[in-house]
N, CA, C and O of each residue as an XYZ file, in Angstrom:
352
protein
N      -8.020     -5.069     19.641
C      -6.610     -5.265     19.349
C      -5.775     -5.059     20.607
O      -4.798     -5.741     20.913
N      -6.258     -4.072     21.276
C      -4.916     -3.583     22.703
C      -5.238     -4.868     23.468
O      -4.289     -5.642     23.597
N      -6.394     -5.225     23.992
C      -6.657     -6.881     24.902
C      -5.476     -7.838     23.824
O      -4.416     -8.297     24.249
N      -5.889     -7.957     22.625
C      -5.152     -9.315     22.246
C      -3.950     -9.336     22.497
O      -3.347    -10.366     22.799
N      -3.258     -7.812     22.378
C      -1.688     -7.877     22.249
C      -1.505     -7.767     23.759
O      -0.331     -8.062     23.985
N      -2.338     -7.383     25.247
C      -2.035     -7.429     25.975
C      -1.622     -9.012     26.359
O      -0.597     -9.541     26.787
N      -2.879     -9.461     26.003
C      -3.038    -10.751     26.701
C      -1.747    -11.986     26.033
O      -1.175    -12.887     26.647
N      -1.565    -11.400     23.981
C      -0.807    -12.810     23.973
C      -0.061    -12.573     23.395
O       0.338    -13.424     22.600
N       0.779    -10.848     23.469
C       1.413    -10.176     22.433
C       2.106     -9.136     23.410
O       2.272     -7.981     23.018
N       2.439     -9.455     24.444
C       3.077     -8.026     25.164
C       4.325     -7.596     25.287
O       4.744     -6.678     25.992
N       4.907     -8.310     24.562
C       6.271     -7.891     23.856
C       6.383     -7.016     22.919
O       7.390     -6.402     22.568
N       4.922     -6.949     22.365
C       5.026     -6.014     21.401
C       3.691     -5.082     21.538
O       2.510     -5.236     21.227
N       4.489     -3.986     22.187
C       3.228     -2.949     22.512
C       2.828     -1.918     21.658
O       3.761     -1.252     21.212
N       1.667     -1.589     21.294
C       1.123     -0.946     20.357
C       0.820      0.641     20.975
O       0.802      0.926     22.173
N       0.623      1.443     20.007
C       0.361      2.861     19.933
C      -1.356      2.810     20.730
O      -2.325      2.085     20.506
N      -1.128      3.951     21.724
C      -2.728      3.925     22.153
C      -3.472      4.256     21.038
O      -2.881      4.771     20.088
N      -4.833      4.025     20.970
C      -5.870      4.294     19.838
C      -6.607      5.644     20.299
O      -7.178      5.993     21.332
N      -6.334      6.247     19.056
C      -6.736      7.802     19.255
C      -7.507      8.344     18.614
O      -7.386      9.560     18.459
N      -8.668      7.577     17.958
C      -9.605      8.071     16.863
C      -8.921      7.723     15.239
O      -9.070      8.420     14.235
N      -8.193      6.511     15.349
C      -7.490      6.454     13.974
C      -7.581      4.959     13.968
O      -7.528      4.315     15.016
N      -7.719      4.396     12.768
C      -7.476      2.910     12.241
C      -6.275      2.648     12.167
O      -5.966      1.477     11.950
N      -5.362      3.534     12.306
C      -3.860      2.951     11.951
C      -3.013      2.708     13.698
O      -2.949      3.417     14.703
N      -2.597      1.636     13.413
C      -2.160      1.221     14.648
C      -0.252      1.007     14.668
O       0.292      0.399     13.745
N       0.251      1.372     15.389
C       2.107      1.165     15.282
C       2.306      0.209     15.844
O       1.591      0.058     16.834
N       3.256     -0.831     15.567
C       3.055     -2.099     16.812
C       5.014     -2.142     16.732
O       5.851     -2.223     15.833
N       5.023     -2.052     17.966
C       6.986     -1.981     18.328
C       7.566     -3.042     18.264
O       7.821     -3.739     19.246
N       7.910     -3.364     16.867
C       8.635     -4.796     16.997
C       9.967     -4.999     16.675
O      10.395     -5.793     15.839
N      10.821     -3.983     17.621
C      12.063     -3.909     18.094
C      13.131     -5.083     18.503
O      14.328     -5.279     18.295
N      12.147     -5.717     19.149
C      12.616     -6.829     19.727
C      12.891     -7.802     19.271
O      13.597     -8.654     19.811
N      12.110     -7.912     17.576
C      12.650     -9.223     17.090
C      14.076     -9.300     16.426
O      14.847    -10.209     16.120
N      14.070     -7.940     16.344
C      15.645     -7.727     15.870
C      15.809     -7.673     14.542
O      16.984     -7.726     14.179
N      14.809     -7.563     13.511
C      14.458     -7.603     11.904
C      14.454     -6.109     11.671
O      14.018     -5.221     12.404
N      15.173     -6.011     10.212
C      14.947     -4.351      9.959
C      13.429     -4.897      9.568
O      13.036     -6.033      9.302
N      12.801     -3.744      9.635
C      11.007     -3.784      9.307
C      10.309     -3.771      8.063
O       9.173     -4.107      7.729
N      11.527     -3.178      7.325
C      11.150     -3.879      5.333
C      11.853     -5.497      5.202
O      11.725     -6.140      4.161
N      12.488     -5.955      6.220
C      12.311     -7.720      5.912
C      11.203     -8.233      6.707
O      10.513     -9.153      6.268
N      11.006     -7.758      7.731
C       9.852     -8.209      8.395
C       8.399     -8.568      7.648
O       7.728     -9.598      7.576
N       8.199     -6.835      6.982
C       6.926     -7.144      5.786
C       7.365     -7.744      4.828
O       6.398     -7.905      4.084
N       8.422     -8.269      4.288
C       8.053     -9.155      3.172
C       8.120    -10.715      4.097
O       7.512    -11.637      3.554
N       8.673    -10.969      5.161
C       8.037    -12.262      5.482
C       7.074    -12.577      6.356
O       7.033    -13.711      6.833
N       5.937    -11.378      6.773
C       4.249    -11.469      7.131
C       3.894    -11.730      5.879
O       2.988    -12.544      5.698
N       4.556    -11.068      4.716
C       3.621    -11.854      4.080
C       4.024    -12.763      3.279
O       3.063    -13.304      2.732
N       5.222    -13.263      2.897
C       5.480    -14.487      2.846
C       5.254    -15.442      3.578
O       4.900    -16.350      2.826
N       5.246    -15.762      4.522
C       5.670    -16.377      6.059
C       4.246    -16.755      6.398
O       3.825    -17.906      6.515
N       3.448    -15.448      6.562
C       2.277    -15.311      7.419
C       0.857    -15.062      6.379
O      -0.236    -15.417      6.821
N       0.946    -14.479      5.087
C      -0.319    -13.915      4.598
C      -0.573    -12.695      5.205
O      -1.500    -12.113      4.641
N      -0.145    -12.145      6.054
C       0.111    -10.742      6.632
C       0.405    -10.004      5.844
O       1.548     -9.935      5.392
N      -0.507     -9.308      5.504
C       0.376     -7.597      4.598
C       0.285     -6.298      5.935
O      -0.672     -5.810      6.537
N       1.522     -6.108      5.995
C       1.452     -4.369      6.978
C       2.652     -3.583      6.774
O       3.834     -3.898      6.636
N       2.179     -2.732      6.786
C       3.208     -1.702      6.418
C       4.603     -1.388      7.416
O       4.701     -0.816      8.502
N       5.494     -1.959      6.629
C       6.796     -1.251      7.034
C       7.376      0.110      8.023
O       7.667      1.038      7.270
N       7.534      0.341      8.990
C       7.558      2.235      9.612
C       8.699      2.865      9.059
O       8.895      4.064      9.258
N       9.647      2.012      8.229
C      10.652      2.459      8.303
C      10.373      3.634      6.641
O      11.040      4.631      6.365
N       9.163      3.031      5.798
C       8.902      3.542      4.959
C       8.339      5.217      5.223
O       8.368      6.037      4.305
N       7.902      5.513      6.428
C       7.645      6.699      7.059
C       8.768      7.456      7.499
O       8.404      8.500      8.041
N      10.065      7.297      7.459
C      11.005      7.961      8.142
C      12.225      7.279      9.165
O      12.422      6.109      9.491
N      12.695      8.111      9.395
C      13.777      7.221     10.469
C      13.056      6.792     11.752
O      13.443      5.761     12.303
N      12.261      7.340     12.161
C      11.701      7.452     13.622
C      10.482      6.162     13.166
O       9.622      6.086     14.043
N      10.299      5.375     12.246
C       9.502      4.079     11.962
C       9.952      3.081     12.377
O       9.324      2.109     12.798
N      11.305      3.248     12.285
C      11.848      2.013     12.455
C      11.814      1.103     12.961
O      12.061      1.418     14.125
N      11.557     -0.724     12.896
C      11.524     -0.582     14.023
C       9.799     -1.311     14.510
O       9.360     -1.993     15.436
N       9.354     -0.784     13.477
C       7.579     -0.562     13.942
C       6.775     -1.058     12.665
O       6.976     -0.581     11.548
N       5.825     -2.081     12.936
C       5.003     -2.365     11.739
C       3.305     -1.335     12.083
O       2.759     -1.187     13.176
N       3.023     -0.995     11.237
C       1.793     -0.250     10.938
C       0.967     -0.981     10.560
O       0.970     -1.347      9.385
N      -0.224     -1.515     11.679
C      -1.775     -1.970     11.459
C      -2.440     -1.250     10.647
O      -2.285     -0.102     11.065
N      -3.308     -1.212      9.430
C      -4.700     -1.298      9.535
C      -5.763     -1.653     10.022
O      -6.232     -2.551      9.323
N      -6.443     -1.397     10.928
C      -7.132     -1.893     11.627
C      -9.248     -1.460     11.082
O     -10.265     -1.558     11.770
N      -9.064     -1.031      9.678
C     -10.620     -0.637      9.407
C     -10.875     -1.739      8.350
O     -10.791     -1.632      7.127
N     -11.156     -2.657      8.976
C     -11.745     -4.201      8.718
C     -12.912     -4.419      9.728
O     -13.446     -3.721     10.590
N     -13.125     -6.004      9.137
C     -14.222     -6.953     10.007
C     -13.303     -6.857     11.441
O     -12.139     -6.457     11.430
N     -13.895     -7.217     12.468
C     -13.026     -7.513     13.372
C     -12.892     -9.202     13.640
O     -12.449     -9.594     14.720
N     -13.298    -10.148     12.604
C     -12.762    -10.994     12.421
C     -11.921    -11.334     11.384
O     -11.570    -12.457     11.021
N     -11.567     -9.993     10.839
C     -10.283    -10.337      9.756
C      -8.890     -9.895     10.746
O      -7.771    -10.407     10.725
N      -9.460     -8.629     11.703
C      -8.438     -8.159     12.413
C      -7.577     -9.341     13.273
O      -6.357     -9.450     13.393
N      -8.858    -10.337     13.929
C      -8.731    -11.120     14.823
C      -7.609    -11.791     14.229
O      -6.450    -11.802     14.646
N      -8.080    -12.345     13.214
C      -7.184    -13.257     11.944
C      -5.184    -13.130     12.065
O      -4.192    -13.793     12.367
N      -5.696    -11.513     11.482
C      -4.505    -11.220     11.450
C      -3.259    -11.361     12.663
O      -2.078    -11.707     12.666
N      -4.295    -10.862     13.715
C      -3.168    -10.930     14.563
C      -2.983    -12.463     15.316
O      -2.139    -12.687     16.184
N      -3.706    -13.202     14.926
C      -3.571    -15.213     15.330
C      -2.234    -14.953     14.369
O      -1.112    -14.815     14.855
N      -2.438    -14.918     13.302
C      -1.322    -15.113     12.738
C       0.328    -14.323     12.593
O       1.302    -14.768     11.986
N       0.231    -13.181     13.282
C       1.213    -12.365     13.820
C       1.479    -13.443     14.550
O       2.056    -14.434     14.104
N       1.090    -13.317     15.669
C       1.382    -14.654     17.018
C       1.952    -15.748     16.591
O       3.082    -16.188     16.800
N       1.213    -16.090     16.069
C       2.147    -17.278     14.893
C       3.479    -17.354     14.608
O       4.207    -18.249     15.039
N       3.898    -16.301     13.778
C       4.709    -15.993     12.821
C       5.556    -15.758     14.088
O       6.649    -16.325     14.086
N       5.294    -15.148     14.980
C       6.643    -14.884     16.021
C       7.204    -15.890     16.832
O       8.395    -16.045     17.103
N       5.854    -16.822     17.336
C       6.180    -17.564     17.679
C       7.259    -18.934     17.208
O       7.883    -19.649     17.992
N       7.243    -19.035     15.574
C       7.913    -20.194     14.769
C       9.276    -19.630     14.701
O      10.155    -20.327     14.194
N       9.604    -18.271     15.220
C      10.697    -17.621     14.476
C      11.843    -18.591     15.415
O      13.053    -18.476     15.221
């Protein structure tokens, strides 16, 4: 995941990986509060991820990976993140 988002996602930089499946990804920049964001990954995209803002004020702001999958569902997912940002 850190290569993909380096390589085709670096606008949106993710939480280092620290022994955890859950990943924060900073998507500040698109300018979406982050409970409209998840309902149009997965409207939009087939993307389900969790909202940060549902964690507190300090979420905001931030969508939350799962990342304890295939790593070709992971792959998946994030083609289609890329996607989804890109059409916006």
């Amino acid at each position: 995941m850190q290569e993909f988002c380096r390589e085709h996602l670096p606008e949106f930089p993710i939480t280092a990986l620290e022994g955890t499946y859950l990943v924060w990804m900073d998507c500040h920049r698109l300018g979406i509060h982050s409970q409209e964001l998840e309902q149009r990954l997965v409207n939009e995209a087939g993307l389900w991820l969790n909202a940060g803002a549902m964690y507190g004020t300090e979420g905001k702001g931030f969508m939350r990976w799962n990342i304890a999958c295939p790593r070709t569902t992971l792959a998946e997912g994030l083609k289609r993140f890329a996607g989804f940002v890109r059409n916006l």
